[in-house]
C-alpha positions as semicolon CSV with decimal commas, in nm:
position;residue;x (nm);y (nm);z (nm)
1;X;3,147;-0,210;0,195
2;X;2,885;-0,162;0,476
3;X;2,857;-0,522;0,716
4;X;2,488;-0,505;0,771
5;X;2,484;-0,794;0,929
6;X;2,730;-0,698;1,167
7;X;2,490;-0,361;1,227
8;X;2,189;-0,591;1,227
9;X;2,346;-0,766;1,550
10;X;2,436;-0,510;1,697
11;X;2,102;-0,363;1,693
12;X;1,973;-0,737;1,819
13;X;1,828;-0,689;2,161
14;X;1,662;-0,340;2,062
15;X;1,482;-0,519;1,801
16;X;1,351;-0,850;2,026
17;X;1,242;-0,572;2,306
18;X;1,047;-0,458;2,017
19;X;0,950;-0,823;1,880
20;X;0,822;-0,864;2,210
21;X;0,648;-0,548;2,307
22;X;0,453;-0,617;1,963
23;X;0,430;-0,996;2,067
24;X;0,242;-0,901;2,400
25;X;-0,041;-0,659;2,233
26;X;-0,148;-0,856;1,898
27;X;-0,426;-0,639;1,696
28;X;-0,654;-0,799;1,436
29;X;-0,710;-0,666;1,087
30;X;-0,765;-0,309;1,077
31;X;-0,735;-0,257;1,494
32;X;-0,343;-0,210;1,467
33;X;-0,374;0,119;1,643
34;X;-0,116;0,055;1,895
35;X;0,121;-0,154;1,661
36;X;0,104;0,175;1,392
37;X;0,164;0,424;1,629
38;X;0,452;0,210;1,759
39;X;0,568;0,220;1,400
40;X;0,501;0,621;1,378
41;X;0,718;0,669;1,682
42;X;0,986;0,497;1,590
43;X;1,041;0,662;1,240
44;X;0,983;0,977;1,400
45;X;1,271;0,951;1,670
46;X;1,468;0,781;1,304
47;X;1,384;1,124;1,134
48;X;1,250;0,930;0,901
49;X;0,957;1,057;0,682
50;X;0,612;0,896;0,668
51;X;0,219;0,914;0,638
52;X;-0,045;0,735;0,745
53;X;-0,249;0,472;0,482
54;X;-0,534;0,279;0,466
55;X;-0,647;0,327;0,788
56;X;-0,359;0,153;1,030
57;X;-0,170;0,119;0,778
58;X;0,194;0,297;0,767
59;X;0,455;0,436;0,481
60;X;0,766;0,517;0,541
61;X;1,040;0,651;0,286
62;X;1,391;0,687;0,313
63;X;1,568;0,895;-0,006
64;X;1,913;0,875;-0,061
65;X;2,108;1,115;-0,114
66;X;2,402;1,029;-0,327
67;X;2,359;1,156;-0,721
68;X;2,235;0,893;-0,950
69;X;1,943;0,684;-1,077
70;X;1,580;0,749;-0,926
71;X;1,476;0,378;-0,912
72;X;1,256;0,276;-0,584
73;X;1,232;-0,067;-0,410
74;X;0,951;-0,116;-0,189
75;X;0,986;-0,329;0,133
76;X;0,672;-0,504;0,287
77;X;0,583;-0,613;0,642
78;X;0,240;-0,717;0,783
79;X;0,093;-0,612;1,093
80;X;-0,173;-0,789;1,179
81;X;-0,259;-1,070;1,456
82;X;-0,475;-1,362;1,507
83;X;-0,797;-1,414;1,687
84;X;-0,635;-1,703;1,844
85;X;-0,554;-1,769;2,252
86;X;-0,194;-1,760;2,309
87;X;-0,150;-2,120;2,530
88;X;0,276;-2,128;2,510
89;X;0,425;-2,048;2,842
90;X;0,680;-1,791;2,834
91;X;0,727;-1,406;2,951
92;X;0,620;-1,251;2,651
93;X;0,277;-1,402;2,555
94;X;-0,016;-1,206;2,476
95;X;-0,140;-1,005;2,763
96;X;-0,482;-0,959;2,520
97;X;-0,745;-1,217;2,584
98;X;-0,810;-1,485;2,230
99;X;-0,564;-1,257;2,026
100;X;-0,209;-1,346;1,921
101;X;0,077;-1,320;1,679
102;X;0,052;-1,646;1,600
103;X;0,203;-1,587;1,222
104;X;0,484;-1,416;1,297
105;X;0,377;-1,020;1,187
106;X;0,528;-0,907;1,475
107;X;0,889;-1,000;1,353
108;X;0,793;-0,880;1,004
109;X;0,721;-0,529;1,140
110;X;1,048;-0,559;1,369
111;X;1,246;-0,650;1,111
112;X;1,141;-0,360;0,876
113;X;1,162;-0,101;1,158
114;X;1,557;-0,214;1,182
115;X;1,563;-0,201;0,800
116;X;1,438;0,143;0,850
117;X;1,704;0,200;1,120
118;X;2,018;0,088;0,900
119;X;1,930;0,192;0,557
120;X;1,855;0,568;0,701
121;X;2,186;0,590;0,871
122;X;2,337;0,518;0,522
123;X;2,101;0,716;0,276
124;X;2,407;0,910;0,153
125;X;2,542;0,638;0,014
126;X;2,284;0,511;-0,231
127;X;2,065;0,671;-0,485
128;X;1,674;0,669;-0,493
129;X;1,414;0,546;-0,260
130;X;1,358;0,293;-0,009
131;X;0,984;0,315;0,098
132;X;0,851;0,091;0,419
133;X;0,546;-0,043;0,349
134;X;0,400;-0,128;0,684
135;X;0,065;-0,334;0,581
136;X;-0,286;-0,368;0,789
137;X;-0,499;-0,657;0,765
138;X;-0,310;-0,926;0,579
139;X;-0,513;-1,235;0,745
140;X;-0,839;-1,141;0,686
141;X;-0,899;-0,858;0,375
142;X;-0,571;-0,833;0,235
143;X;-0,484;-0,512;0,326
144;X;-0,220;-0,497;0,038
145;X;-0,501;-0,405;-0,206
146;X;-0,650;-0,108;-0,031
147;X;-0,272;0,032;-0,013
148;X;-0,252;0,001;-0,363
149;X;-0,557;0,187;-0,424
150;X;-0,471;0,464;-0,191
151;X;-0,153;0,481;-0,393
152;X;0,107;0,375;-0,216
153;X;0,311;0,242;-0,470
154;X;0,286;0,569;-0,642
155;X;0,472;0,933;-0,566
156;X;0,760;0,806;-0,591
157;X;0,624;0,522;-0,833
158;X;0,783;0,200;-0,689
159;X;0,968;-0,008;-0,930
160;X;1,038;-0,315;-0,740
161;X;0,865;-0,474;-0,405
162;X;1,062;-0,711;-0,165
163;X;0,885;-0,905;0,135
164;X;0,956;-1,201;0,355
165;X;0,798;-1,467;0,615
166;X;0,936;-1,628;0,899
167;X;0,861;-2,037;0,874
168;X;0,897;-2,256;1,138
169;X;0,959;-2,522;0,872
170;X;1,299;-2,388;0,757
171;X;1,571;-2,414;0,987
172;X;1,710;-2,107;1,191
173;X;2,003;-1,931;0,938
174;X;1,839;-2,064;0,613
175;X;1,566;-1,913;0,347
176;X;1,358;-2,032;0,141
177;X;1,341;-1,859;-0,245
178;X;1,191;-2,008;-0,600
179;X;1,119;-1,851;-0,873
180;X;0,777;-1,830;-1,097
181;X;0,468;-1,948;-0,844
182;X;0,498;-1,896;-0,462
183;X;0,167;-1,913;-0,349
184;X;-0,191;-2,002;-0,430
185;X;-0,463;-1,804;-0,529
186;X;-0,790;-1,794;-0,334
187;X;-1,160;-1,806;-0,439
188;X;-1,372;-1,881;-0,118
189;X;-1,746;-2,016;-0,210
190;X;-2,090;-2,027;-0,059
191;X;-2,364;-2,289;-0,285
192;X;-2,720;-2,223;-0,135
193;X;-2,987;-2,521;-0,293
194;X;-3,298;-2,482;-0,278
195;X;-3,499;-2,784;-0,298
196;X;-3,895;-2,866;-0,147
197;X;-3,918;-2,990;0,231
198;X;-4,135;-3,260;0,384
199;X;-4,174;-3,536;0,559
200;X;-3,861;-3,854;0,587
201;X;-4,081;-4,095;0,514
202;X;-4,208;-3,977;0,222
203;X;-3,893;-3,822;-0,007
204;X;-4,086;-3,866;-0,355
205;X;-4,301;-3,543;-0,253
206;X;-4,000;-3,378;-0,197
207;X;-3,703;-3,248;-0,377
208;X;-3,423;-3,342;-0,129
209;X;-3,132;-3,081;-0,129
210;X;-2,928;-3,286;0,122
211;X;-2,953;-3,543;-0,128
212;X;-2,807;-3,304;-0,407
213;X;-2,545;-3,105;-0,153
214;X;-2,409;-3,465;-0,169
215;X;-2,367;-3,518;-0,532
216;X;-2,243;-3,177;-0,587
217;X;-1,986;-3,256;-0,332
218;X;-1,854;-3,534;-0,451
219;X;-1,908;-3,437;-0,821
220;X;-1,675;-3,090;-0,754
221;X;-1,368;-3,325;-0,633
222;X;-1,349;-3,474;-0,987
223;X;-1,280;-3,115;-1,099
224;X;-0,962;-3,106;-0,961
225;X;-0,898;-3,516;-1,050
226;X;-0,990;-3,508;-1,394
227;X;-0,954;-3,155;-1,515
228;X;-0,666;-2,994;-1,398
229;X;-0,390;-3,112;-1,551
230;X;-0,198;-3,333;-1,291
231;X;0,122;-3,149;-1,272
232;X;-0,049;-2,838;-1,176
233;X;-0,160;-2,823;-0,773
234;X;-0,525;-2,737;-0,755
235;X;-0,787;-2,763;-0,457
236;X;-1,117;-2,762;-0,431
237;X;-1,256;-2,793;-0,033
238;X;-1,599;-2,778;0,106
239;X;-1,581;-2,707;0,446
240;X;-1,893;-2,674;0,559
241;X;-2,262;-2,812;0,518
242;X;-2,586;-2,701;0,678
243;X;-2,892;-2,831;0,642
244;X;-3,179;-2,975;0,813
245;X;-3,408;-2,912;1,177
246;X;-3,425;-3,302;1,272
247;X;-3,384;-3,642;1,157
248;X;-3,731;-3,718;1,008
249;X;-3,748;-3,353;0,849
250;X;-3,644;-3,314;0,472
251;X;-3,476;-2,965;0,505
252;X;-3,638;-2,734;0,187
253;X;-3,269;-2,585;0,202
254;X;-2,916;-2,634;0,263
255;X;-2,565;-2,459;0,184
256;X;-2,195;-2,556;0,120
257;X;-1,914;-2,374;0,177
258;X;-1,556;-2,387;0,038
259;X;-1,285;-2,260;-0,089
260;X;-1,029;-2,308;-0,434
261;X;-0,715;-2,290;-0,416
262;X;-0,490;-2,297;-0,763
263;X;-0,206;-2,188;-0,871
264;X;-0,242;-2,011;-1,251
265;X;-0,409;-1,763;-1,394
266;X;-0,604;-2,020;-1,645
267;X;-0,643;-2,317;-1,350
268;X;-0,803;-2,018;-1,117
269;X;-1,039;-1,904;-1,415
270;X;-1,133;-2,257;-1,546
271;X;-1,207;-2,401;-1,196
272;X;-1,447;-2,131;-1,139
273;X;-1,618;-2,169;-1,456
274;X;-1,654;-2,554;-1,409
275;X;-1,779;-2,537;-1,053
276;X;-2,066;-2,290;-1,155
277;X;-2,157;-2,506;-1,422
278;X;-2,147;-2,848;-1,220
279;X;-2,327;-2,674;-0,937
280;X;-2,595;-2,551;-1,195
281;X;-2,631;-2,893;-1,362
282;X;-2,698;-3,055;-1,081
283;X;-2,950;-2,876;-0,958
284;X;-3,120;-2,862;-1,257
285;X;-3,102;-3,185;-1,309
286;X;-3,259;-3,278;-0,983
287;X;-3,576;-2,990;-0,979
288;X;-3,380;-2,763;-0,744
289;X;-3,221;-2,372;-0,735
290;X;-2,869;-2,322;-0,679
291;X;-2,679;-1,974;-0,574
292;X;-2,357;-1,990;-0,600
293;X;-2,160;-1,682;-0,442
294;X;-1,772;-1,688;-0,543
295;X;-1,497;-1,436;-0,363
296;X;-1,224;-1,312;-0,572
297;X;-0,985;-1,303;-0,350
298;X;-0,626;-1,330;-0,249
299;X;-0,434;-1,409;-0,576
300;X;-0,162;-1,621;-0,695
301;X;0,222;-1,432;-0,590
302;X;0,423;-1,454;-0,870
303;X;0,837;-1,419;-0,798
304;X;1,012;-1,172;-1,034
305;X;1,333;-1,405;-1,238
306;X;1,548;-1,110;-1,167
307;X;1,446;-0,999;-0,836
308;X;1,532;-1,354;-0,704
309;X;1,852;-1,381;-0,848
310;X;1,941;-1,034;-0,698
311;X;1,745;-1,189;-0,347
312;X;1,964;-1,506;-0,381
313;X;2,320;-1,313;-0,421
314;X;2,231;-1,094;-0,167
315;X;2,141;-1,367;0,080
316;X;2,414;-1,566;0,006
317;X;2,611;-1,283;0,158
318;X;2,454;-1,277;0,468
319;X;2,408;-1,639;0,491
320;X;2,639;-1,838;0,231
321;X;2,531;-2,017;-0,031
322;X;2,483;-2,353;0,114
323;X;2,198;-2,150;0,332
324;X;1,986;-2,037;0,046
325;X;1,786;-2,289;-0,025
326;X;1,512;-2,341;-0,326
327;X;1,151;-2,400;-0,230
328;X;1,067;-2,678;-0,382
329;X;0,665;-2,616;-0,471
330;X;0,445;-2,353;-0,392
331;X;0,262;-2,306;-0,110
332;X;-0,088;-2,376;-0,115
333;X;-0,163;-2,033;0,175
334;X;-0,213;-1,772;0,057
335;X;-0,016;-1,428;0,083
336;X;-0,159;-1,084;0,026
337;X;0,229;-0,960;-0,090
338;X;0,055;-1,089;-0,391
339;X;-0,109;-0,817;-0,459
340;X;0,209;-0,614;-0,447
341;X;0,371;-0,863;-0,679
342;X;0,105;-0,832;-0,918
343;X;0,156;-0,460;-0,977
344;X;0,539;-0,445;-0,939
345;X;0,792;-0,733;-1,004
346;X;0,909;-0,855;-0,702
347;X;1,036;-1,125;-0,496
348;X;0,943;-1,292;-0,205
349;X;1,043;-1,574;0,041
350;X;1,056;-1,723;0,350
351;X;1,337;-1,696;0,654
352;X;1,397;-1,972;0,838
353;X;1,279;-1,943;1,247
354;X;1,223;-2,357;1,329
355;X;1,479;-2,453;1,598
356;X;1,375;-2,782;1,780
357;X;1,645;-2,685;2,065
358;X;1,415;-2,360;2,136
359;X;1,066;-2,511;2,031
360;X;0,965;-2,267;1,740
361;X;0,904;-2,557;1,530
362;X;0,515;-2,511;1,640
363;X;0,297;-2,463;1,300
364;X;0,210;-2,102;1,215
365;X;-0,214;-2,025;1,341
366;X;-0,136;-2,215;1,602
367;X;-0,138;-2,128;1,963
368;X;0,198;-2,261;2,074
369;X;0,326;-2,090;1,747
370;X;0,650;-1,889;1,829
371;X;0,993;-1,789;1,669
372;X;1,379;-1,830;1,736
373;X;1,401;-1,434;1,725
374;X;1,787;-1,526;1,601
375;X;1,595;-1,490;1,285
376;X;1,559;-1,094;1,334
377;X;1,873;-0,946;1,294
378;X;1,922;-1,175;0,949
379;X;1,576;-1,101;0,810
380;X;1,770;-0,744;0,863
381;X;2,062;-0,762;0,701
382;X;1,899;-0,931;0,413
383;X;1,673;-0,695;0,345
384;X;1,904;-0,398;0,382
385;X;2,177;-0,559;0,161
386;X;1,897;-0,668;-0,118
387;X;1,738;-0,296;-0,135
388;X;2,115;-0,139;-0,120
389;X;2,255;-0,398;-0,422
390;X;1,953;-0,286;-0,610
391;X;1,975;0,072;-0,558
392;X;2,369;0,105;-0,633
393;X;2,433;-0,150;-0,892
């Protein structure tokens, strides 16, 4: 039986030079030139295939050679930094001015690269594929979806997709797996009401749309409070209003922004029907326009039943049981694996880096936001041992 957690630590201080290197030149969303072609070199010297994707995106694919069943597991990592100034002392911050890895993508793309690393040197030992999905733009488009549509999951069609997050929540040697809902789904909105200006003094010539941006604010919290069943987590946040030149001015126009957050299918649909129609009553009912612009975005990530039971023997391995912990609720983030998920079964979860001792308990999007990079070589062995269980048994 192959110890991949014994070839994980052995690989250790290759992989936090790389964690590091990664850590000190953070790339936004779709300007991961440096990060990809750090990727591309590093399969190349691996001999392992690959092609470029969506842009900065990179797939890898490892194909075993021992005779047997075709299948193909998938395994994710995101690239992509933060437009956020790195203020933690230490001699691997960001050498790039209001950029950082302040979610942790730079150990998800080290960890994958020593995934790459292990399962290559033992491709004659398992059947089928393993391909390295190496994903652009997680934080700000989701850069999940434009992989799928360049058809990444396809040629060899992927049967199964695995992923992970470091969370400085969970302690250092534990994860974090449940089953059914992980995370939320996202709808950002933008209301713009139209009402008639004039003067303070005199509001009954106008039709006030501060007035209404009130009601309607108020009137979409009862959404969630009376509408959504209580058992089921649902958000709705406005988080911004603007409106108005100076204080004796009634403003002929103002405009909310938000977001929803929910966690079904039929919550995420209803919620969006019921805010267009309160947003729309309102205004009609006080002699004003309302547009109401509504992102469908990131979706809920649904866990796979059998993927996490294969996940949760496979970490118990690595780990022991006591270490693999159930998450209790979902997470109201959201995660762009979901798109994966939605399209393949699959199972994702989250690998504890918090260690008070080393002070990575910092929150993620942070800028004192860093990890206890004993996290790396486990994240490793994990994901080698999950994709070799599921390819051999």
């Amino acid at each position: 039986m192959i110890d991949f957690k014994k070839e994980a630590n052995e690989i250790k201080d290759l992989l936090i030079s790389i964690r590091r290197d990664i850590h000190e030149h953070p790339e936004v969303g779709f300007e991961e030139f440096r990060t990809s072609e750090r990727i591309k070199n590093f399969l190349k010297a691996e001999g392992i295939e690959f092609k470029e994707i969506s842009k900065t995106g990179v797939c890898g694919i490892i194909r075993g050679e021992k005779t047997g069943e075709n299948k193909t597991i998938a395994i994710r990592a995101d690239m992509d930094a933060l437009p956020i100034q790195d203020m933690k002392t230490c001699k691997y911050s960001s050498k790039v001015s209001g950029k950082m890895h302040a979610c942790g993508h730079d150990a998800h793309t080290t960890i994958l690269l020593g995934v790459a690393k292990i399962l290559n040197k033992h491709k004659n030992e398992f059947s089928g594929n393993v391909k390295l999905l190496f994903e652009p733009a997680e934080e700000t488009v989701g850069g999940a979806q434009y992989m799928i549509k360049d058809g990444v999951l396809e040629e060899p069609k992927v049967d199964y997709v695995l992923g992970l997050h470091v969370d400085e929540n969970v302690s250092i040697g534990n994860i974090e797996i449940k089953k059914g809902v992980v995370n939320a789904a996202s709808n950002p909105f933008k209301i713009k009401i139209t009402g008639q200006g004039g003067h303070g003094a005199a509001p009954h010539t106008t039709v006030d749309p501060i007035v209404i941006a009130s009601h309607m604010v108020v009137a979409l919290q009862s959404i969630v409070s009376r509408e959504i069943s209580p058992v089921n987590p649902a958000v709705i946040t406005v988080g911004t209003i603007n409106g108005g030149t100076a204080q004796n001015i009634i403003p002929g126009e103002v405009t909310l922004s938000g977001i929803i957050r929910t966690m079904t299918k039929e919550d995420r649909s209803f919620t969006i029907k019921r805010l267009k129609e309160v947003v729309n009553g309102i205004a009609l009912s006080s002699r004003a326009k309302a547009e109401i612009e509504i992102e469908e975005s990131y979706p809920c990530l649904y866990n796979d039943d059998s993927m996490v039971e294969l996940l949760k023997a496979s970490a118990s391995e690595i780990l022991g049981n006591e270490n693999v912990l159930e998450q209790k609720a979902p997470h109201m983030g959201v995660e762009s694996f979901a798109y994966f998920a939605m399209e393949r079964p699959g199972a994702f979860y989250f690998l504890g880096s918090g260690n008070k001792q080393k002070k990575t308990t910092e929150p993620a999007h942070s800028s004192l936001f860093n990890i206890d990079e004993d996290c790396i070589p486990l994240g490793v062995a994990i994901q080698c041992l999950t994709a070799f269980n599921y390819l051999t048994k």
